[in-house]
N, CA and C atoms as a LAMMPS dump frame, in Angstrom:
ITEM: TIMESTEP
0
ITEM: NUMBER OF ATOMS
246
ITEM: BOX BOUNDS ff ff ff
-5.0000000000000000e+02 5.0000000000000000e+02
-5.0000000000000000e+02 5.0000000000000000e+02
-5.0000000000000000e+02 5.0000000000000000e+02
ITEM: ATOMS id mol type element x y z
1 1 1 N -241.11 -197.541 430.601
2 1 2 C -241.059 -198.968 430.383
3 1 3 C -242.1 -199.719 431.215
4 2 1 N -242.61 -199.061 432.104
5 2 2 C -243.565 -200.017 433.054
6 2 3 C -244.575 -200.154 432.209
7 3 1 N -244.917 -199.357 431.685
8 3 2 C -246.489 -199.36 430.878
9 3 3 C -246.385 -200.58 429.925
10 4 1 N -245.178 -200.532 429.265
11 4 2 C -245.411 -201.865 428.276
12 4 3 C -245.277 -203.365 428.858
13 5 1 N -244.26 -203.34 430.131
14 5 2 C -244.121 -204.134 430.849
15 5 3 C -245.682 -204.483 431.794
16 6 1 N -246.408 -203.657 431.804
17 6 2 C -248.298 -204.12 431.873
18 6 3 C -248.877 -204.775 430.79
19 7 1 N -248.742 -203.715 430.124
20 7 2 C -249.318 -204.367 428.623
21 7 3 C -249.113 -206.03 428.598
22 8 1 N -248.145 -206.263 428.449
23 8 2 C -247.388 -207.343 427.932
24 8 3 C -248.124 -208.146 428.859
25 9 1 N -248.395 -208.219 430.593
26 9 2 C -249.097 -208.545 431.473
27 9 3 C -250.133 -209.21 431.479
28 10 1 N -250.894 -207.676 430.581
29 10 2 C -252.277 -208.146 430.516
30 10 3 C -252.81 -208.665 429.41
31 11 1 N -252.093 -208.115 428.682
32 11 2 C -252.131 -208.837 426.477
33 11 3 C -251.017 -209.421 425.961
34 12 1 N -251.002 -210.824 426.482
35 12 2 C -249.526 -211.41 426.295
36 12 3 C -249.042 -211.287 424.859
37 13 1 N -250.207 -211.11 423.756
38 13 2 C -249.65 -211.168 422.563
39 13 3 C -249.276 -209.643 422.306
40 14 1 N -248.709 -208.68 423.227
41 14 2 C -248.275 -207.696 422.952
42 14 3 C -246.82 -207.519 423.396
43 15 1 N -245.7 -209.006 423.582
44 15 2 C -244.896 -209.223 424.298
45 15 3 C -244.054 -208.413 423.118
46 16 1 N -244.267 -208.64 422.111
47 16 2 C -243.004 -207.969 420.646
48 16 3 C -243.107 -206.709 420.972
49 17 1 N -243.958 -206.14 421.395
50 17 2 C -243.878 -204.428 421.342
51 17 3 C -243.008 -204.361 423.039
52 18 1 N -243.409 -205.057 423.78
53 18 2 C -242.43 -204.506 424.917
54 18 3 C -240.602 -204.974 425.009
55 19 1 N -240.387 -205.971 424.084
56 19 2 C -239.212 -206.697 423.208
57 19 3 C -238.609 -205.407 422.672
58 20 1 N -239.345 -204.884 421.513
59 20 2 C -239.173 -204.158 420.67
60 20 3 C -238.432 -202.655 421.677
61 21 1 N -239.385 -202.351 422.287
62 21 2 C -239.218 -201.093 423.083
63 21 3 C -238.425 -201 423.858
64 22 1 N -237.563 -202.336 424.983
65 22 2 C -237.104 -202.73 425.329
66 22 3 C -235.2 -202.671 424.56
67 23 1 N -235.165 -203.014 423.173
68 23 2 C -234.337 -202.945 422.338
69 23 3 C -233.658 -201.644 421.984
70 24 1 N -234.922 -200.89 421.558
71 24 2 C -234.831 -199.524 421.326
72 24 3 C -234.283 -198.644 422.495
73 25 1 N -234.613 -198.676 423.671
74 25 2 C -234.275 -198.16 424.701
75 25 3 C -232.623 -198.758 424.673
76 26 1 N -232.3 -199.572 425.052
77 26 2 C -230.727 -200.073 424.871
78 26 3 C -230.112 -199.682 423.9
79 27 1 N -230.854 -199.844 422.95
80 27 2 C -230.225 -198.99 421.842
81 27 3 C -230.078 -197.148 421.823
82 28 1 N -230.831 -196.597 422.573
83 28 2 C -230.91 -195.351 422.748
84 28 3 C -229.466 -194.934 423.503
85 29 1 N -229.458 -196.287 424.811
86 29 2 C -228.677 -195.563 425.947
87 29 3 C -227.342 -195.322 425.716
88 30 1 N -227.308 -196.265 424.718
89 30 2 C -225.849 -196.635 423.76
90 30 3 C -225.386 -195.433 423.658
91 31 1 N -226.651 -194.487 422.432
92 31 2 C -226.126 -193.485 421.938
93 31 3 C -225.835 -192.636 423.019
94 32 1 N -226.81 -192.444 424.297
95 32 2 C -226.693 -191.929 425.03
96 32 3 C -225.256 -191.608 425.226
97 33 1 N -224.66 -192.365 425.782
98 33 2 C -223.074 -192.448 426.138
99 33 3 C -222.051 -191.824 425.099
100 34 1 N -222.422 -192.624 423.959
101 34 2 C -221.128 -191.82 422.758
102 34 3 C -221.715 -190.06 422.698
103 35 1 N -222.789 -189.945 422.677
104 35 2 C -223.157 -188.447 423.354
105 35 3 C -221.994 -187.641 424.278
106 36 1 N -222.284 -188.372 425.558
107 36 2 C -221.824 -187.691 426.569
108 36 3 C -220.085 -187.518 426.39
109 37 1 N -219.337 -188.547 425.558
110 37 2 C -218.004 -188.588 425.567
111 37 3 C -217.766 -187.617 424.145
112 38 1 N -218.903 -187.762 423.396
113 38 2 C -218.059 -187.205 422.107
114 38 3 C -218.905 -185.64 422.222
115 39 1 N -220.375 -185.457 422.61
116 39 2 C -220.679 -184.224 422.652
117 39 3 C -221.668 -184.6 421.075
118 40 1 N -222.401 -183.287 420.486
119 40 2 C -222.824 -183.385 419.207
120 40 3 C -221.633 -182.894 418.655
121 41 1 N -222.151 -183.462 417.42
122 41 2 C -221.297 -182.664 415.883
123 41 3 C -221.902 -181.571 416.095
124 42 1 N -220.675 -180.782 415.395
125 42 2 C -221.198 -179.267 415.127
126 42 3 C -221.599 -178.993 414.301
127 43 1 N -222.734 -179.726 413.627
128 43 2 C -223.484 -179.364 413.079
129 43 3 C -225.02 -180.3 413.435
130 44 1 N -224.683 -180.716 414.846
131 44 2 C -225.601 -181.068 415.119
132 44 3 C -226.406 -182.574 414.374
133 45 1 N -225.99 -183.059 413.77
134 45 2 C -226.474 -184.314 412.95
135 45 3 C -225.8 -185.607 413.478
136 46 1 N -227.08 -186.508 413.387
137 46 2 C -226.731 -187.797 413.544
138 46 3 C -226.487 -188.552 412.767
139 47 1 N -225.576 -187.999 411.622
140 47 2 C -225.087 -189.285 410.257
141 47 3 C -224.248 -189.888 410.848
142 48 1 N -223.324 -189.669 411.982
143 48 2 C -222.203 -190.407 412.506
144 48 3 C -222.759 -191.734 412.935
145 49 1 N -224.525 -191.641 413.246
146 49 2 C -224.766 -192.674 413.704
147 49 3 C -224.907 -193.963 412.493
148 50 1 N -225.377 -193.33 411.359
149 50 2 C -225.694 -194.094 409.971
150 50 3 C -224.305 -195.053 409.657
151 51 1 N -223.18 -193.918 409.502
152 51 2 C -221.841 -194.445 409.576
153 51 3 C -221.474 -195.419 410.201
154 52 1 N -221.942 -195.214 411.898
155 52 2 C -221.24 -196.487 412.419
156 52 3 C -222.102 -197.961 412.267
157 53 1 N -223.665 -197.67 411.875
158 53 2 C -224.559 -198.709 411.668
159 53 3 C -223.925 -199.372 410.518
160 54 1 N -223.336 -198.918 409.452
161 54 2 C -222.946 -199.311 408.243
162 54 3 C -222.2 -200.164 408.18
163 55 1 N -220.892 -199.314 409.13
164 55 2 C -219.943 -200.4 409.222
165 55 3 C -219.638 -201.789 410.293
166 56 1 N -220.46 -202.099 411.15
167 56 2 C -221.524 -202.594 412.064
168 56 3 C -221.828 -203.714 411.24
169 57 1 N -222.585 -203.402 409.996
170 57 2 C -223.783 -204.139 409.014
171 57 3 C -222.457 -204.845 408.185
172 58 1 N -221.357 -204.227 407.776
173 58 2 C -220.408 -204.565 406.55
174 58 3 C -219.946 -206.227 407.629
175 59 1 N -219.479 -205.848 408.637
176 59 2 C -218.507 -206.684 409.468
177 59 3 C -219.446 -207.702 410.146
178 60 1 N -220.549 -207.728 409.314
179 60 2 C -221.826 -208.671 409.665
180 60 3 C -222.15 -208.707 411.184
181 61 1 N -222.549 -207.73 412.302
182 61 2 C -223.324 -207.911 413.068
183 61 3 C -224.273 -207.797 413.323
184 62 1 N -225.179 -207.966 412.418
185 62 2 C -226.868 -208.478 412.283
186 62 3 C -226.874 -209.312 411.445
187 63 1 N -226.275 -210.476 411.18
188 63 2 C -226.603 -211.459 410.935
189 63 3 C -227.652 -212.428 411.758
190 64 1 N -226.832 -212.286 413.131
191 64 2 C -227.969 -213.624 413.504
192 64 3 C -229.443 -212.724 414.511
193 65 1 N -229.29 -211.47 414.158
194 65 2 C -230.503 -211.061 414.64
195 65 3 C -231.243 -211.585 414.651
196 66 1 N -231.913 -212.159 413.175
197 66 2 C -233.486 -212.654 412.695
198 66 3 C -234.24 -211.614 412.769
199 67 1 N -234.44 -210.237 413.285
200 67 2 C -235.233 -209.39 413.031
201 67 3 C -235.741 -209.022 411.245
202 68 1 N -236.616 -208.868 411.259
203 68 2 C -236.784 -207.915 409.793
204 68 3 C -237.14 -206.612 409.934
205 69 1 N -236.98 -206.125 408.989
206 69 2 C -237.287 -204.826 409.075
207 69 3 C -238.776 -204.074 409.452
208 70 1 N -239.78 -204.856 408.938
209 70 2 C -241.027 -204.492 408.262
210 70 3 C -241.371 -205.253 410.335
211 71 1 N -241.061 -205.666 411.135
212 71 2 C -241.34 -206.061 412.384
213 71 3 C -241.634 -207.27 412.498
214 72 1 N -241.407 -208.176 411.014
215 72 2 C -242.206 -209.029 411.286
216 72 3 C -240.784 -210.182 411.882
217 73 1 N -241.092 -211.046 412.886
218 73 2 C -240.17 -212.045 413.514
219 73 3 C -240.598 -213.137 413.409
220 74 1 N -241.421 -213.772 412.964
221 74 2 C -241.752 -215.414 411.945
222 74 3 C -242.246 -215.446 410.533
223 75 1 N -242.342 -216.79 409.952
224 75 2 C -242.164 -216.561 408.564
225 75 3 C -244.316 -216.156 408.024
226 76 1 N -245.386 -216.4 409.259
227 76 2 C -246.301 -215.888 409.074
228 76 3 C -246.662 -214.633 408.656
229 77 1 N -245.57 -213.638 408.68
230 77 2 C -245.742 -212.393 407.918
231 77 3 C -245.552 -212.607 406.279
232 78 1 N -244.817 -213.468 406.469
233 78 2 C -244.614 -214.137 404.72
234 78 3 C -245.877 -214.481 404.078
235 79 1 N -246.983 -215.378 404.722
236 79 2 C -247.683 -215.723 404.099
237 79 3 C -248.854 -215.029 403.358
238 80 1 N -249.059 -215.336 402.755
239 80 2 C -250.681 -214.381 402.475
240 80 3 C -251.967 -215.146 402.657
241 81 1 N -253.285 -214.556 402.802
242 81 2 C -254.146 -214.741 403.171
243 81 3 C -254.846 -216.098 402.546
244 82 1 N -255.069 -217.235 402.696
245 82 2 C -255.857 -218.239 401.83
246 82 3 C -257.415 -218.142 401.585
């Protein structure tokens, strides 16, 4: 994390990627944990994780994200070129 936390430093318009990475990591440590309590499936797969994203998504908690998918976080990704 330090490296992006430079980045971001020295190329402020690279603040979304250390945001981003930042997210992802929290999001990692998450899994981290249901890891350590539940162990892998025995078969080794992470659909349990798809599963719980799903139902996560049904009970609307990414609604007020505002993220999109495609990375883009204002409506300037919308536009096209004039």
């Amino acid at each position: 994390m330090p490296i992006y936390k430079l980045l971001q430093e020295i190329f402020p318009r690279s603040s979304e990627l250390y945001e981003r990475v930042a997210a992802n990591r929290e999001q990692w440590t998450k899994v981290s944990h249901k890891f350590t309590i539940r162990g892998l499936p025995s078969n080794n797969s992470l659909d349990f994780l798809d599963e719980e994203y799903e139902l996560m998504q049904a009970q609307g908690a990414f609604r007020d994200d505002g993220h999109r998918m495609n990375g883009c976080l204002d409506d300037e990704c919308n536009k096209t070129d004039e």
